[in-house]
N, C-alpha and C positions, 0 to 999 in steps of 0.2 A: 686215510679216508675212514669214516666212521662206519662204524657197523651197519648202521640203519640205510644209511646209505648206499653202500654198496651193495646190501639185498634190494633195495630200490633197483639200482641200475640192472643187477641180474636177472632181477623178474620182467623190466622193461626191454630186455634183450631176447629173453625169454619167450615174451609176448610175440615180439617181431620173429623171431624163428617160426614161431608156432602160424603165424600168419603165413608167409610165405612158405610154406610147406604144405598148408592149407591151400595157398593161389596153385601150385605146382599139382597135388592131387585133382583139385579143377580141369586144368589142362590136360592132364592124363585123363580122368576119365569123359569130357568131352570128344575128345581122339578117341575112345571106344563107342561114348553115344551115335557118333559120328558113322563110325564102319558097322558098327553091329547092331543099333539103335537099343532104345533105354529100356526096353523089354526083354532083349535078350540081355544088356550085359548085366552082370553078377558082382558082387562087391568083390569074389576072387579076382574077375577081368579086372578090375579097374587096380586092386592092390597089383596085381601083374605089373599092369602098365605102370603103377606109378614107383615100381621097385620099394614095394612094402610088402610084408606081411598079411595077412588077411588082420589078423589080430593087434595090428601094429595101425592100421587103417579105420578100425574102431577105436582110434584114441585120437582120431580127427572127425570124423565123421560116424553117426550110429547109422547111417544107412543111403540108400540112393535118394531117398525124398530129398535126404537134406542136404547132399552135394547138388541138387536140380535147385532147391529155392535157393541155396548159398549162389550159386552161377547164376539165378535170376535176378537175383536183390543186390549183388554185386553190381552187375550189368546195366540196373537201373541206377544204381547209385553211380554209376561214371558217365552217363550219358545224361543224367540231371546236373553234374556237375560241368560237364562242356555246357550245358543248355543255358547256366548259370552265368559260367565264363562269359560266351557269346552276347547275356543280356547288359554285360560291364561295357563293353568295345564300343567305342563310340566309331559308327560305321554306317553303313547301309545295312537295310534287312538282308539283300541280298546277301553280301558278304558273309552276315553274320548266320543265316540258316547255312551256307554253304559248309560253315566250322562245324555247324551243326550238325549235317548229314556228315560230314567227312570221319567226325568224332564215333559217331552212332556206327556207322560201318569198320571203323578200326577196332569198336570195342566187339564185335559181331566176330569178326573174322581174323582180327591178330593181338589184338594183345592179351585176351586169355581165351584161350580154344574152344573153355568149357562153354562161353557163350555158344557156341554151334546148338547148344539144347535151349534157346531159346526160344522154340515156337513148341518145347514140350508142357507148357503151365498146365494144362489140361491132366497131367498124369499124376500132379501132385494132390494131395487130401484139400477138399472144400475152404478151411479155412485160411489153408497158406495160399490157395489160388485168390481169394478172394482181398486178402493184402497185395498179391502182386500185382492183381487188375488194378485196386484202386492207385499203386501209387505208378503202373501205367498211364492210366487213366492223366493222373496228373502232369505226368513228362508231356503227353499226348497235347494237353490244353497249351504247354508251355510253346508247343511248335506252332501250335494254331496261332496263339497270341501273336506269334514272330511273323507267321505271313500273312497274316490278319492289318499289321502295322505296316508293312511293304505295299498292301494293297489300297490302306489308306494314304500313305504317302502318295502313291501315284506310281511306287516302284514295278509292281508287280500289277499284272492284267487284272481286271475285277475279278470275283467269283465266288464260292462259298468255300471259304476258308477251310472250315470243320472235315469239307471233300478234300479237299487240298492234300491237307493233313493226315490224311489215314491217308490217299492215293501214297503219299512219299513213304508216311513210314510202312507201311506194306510192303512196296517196293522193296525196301532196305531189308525189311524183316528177313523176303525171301531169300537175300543173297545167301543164309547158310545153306539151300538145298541146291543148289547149284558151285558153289564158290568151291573151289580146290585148293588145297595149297600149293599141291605142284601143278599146278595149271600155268597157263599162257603170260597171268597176270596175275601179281602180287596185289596182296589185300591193301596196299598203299594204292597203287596204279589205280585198282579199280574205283577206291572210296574217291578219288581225285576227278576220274573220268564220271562216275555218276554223277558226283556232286554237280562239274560243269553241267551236264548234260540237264538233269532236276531243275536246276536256280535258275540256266538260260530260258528254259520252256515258260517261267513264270514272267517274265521280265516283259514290263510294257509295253518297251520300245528299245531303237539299238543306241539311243543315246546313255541310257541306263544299262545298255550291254557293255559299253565302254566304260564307266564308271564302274560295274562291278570289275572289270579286270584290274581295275588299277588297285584297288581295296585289296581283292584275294591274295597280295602281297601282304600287307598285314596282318591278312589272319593266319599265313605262315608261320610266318615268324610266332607269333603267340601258340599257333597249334606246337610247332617245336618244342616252342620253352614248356608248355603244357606236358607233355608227352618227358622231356628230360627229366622235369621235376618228379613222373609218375616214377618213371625206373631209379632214380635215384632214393625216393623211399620205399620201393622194393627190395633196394642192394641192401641199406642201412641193416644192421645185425647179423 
């Protein structure tokens, strides 16, 4: 293999370590935002938890602001991309907000922890808050459009979309201050059981309640292969 090349491969391998070691520090200190909230903890808490160094920790991250916006701007970047997903699926609204809440609650609550600092944007510096409102903001428009289109279809009860829309994602938001891990019910169960619970509240009529059942088979199956594909470019390197 040629030289150039395989400093190519090694620094692309390189990269991917460096990332998932990044996602892994996330999780660790989420789990401490979590118990101790992000005032108390200390970059030594967080190196603890994530079995590093204090010194070893500063060559991922230079401080707590910027493991809070990396967990936020992560967290928006995978719930824009279910939101994404969901707008490809030729479906019902119904089905297809359901992918969407069920997506928004998995990335909230299990597949990386750090999200639990999700509702801290307020603690970061003016200009990083003000990037992560806007490209909230934007996801936010993306769920409105979605039950916006359900309500014009005929899918969903009339009403004002815009309310709609923050009621749900609200809702979602708050499950970190509540949600457990070792609780009652896995952050699967739960994203499953709200979703139903959400999408049925909207729905016209029970004719449209039958039709959504028969969809959310679909969007299993998609959420799975979604979800496979995520962990298997985590494994990679």
């Amino acid at each position: 293999m040629p030289q150039n090349l395989r400093s190519k491969n090694r620094s692309g391998r390189q990269q991917r370590r460096f990332v998932a070691r990044r996602l892994e520090i996330l999780r660790a200190a989420g789990r401490e935002f979590r118990a101790r909230g992000f005032v108390e903890t200390g970059m030594r808490d967080i190196a603890e938890a994530a079995e590093l160094s204090p010194a070893n920790l500063y060559n991922y991250f230079q401080g707590k602001d910027e493991i809070l916006f990396f967990c936020q701007d992560s967290s928006l970047d995978r719930m824009k991309a279910a939101l994404d997903q969901a707008r490809r699926v030729k479906g019902s609204a119904a089905a297809r907000l359901r992918f969407v809440i069920i997506s928004h609650l998995r990335c909230l609550l299990d597949e990386i922890e750090g999200s639990a600092a999700h509702l801290l944007t307020n603690a970061l510096p003016p200009r990083k808050q003000r990037y992560l409102v806007a490209k909230r903001d934007r996801y936010e428009l993306g769920v409105r459009n979605l039950i916006a289109s359900g309500m014009r279809a005929g899918e969903f009860a009339p009403g004002d979309a815009a309310l709609v829309a923050r009621a749900i994602l609200g809702a979602l938001n708050w499950s970190v201050q509540w949600f457990r891990p070792d609780g009652e019910m896995t952050a699967d169960e739960i994203a499953e059981k709200l979703a139903d619970y959400l999408v049925r509240g909207l729905l016209a009529n029970t004719d449209f309640a039958k039709h959504f059942s028969a969809e959310t088979e679909t969007l299993r199956v998609i959420r799975k292969q979604v979800s496979e594909n995520r962990r298997g470019r985590v494994a990679v390197g």
